[in-house]
LOPA-527941 format. One record per atom (N, C-alpha, C): x, y, z. Coordinates in steps of 0.2 Angstrom, whole numbers, padded with zeros to 4 digits, always signed. Layout:
BEGIN
XYZ;...
***
This chain:
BEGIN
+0375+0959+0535;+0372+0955+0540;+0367+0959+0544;+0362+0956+0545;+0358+0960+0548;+0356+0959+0556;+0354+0962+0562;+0355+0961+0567;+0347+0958+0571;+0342+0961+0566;+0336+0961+0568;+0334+0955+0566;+0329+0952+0569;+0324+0946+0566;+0318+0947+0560;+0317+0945+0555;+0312+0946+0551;+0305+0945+0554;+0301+0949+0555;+0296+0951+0557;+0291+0945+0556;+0288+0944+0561;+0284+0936+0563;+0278+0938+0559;+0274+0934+0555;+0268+0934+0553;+0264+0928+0555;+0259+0932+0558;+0253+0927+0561;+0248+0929+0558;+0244+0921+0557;+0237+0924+0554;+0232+0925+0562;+0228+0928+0557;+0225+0932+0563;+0217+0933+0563;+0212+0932+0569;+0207+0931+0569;+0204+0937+0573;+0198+0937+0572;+0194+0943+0576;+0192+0940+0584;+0191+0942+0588;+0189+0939+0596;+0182+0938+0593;+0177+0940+0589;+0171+0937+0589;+0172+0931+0585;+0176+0932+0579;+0176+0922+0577;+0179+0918+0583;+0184+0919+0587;+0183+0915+0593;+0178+0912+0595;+0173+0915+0597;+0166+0915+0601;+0161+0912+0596;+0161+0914+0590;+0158+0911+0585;+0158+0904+0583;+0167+0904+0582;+0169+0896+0579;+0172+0895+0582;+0171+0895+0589;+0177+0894+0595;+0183+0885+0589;+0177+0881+0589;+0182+0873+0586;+0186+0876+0581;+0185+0879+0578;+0189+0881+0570;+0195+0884+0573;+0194+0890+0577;+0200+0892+0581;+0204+0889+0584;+0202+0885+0587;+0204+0881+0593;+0210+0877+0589;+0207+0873+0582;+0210+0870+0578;+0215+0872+0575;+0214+0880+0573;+0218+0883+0569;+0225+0882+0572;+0225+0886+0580;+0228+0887+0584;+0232+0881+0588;+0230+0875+0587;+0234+0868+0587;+0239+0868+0582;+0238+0870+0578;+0241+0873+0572;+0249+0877+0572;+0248+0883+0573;+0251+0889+0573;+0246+0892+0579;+0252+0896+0580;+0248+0903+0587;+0244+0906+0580;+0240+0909+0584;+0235+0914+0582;+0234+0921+0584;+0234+0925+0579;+0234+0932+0581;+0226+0933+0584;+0225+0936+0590;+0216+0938+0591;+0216+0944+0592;+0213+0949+0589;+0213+0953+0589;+0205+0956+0592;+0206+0962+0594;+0203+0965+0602;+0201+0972+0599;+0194+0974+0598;+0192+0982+0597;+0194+0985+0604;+0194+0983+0611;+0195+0986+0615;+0200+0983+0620;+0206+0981+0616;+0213+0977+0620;+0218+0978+0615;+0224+0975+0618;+0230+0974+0614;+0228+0966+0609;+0230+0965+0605;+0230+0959+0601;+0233+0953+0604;+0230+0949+0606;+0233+0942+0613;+0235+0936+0605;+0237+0932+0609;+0241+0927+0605;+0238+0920+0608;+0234+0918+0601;+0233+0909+0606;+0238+0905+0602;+0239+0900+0608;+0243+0894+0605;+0244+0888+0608;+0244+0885+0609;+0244+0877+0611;+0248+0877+0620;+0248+0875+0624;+0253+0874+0630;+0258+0872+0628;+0259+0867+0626;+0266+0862+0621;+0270+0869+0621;+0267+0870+0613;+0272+0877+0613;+0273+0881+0617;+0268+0883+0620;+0271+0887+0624;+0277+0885+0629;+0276+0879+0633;+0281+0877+0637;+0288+0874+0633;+0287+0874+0625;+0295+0876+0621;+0296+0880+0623;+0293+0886+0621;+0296+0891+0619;+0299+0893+0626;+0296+0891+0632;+0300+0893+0637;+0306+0891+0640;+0306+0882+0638;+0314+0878+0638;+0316+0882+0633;+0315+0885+0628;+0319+0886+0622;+0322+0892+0625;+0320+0898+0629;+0324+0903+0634;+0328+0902+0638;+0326+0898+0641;+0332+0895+0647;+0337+0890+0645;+0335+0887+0640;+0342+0883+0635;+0347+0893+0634;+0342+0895+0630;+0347+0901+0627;+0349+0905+0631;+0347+0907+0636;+0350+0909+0642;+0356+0906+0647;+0357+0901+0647;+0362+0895+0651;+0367+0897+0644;+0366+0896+0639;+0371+0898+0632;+0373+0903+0633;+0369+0908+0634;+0372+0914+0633;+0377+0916+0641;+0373+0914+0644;+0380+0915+0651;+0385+0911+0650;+0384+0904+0648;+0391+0901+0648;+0395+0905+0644;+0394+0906+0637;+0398+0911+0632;+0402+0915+0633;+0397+0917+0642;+0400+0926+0643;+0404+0925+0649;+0405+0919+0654;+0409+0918+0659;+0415+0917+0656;+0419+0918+0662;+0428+0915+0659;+0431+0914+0653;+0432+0916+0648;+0434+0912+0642;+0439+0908+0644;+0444+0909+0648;+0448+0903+0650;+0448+0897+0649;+0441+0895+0651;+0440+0889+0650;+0435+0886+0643;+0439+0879+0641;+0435+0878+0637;+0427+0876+0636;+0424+0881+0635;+0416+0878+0632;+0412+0875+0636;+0415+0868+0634;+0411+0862+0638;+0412+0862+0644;+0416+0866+0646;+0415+0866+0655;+0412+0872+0657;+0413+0877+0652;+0409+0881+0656;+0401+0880+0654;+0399+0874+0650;+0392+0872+0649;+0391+0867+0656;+0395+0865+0658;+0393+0857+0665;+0393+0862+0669;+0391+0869+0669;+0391+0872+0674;+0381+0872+0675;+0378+0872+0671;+0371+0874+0669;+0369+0868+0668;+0373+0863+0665;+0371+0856+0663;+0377+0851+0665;+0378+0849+0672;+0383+0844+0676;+0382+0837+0672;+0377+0835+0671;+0376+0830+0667;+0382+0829+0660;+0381+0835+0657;+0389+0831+0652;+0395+0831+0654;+0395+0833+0660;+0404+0828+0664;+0404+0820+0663;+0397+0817+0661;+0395+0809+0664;+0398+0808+0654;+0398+0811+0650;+0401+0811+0644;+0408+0810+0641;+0412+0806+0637;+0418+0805+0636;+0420+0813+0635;+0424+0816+0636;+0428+0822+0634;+0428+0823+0627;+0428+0817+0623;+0426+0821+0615;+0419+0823+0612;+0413+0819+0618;+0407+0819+0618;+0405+0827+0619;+0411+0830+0626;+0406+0834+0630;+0409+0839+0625;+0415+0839+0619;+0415+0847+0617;+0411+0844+0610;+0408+0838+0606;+0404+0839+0602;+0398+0842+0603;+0395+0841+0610;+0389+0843+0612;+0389+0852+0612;+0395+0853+0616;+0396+0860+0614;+0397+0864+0608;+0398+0860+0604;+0400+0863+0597;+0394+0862+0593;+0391+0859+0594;+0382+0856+0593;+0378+0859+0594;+0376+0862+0601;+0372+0863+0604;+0373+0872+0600;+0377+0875+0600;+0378+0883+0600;+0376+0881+0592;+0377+0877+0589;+0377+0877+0580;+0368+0877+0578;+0365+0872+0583;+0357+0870+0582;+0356+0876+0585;+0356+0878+0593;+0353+0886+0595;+0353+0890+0589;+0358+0892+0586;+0359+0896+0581;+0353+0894+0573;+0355+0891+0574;+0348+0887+0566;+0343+0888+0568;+0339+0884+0573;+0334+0887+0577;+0331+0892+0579;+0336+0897+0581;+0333+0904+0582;+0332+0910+0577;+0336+0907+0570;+0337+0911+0565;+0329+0910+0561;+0327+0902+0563;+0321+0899+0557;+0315+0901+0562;+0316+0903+0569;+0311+0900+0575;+0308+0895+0573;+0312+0891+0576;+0309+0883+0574;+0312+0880+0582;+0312+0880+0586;+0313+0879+0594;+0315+0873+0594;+0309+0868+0591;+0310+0860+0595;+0316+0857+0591;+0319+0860+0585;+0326+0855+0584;+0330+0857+0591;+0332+0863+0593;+0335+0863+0599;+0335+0860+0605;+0326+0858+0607;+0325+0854+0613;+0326+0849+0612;+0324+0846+0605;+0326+0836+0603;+0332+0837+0604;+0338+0841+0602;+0345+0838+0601;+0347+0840+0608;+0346+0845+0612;+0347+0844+0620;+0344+0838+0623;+0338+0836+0621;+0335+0829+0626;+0338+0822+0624;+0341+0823+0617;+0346+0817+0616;+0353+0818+0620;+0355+0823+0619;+0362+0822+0622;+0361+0821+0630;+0356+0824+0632;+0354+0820+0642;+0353+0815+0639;+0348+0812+0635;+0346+0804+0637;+0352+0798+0635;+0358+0803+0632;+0364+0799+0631;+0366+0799+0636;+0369+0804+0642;+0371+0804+0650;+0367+0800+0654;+0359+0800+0654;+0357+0796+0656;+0358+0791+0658;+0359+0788+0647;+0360+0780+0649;+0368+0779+0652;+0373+0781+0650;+0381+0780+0652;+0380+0780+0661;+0373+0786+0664;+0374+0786+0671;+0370+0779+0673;+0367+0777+0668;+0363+0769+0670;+0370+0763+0669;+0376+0764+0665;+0379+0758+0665;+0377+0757+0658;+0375+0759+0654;+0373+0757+0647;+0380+0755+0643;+0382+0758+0642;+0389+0759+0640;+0393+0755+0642;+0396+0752+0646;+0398+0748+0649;+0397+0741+0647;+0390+0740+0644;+0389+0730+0644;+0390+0731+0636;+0393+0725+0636;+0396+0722+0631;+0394+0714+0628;+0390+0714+0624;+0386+0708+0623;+0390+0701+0623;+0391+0696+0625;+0395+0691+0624;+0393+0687+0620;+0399+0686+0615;+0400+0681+0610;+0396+0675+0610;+0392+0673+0605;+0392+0664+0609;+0398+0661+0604;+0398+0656+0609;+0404+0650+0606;+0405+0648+0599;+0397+0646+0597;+0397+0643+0591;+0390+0645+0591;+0390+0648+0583;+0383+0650+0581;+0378+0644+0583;+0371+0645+0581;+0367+0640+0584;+0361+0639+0577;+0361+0634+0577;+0358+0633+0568;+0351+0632+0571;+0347+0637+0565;+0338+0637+0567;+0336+0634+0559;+0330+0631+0561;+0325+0627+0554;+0323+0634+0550;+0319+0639+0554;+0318+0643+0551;+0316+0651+0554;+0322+0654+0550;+0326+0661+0553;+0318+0666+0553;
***
């Protein structure tokens, strides 16, 4: 088992094709980050805002993990997660330790492939499941009709 991350490969552009073919880059970099490389700097990274603002839900998702993990073992999981995330209290009690058992299983897939947004999609479903349950969704129950209703043409 190895502890380190396998070394990121990015392709890489010189700061003059920047200026050059700024579109090309720009495009490229919609794409995947871009390495720019600099005669007289360090190597900057371009990349979309999007990503970037994963990549930073993607820290504070793993950050809230990694503290819950390390608070009290005493308590089971899911409660020590409605501490960073109160919202899965609003979940059945077998919802709230699937989310727990979920949540730590995708972080982990995730961070192994860095691939971020399965992480954030299955975080923002499990809120917009609280959500709806905090909206009453759960609760309506569609009523039967009496007797089916016959149409000419379905």
């Amino acid at each position: 088992m190895t502890l380190t991350a396998p070394v990121r490969r990015r392709r890489s552009v010189q700061s003059s094709d920047l200026s050059r073919h700024a579109k090309d880059v720009f495009a490229a970099a919609e794409t995947e980050p871009l390495e720019v490389t600099r005669r007289d700097g360090k190597p900057l990274v371009l990349t979309t805002k999007e990503r970037s603002d994963d990549d930073e839900a993607v820290l504070d998702i793993a950050a809230q993990l990694i503290a819950a993990i390390a608070v009290d073992d005493r308590l089971p999981l899911h409660d020590r997660l409605a501490i960073p995330y109160p919202w899965i209290k609003l979940l059945s009690g077998e919802d709230q330790k699937r989310f727990a058992k979920e949540i730590v299983e995708i972080a982990r897939g995730s961070f192994s492939l860095r691939q971020p947004r399965a992480l954030l999609l299955e975080m923002q479903a499990w809120r917009n499941s609280a959500e709806a349950i905090a909206a009453g969704w759960d609760r309506s129950v569609p009523d039967p009709l009496d007797e089916p209703i016959a149409v000419d043409r379905p």
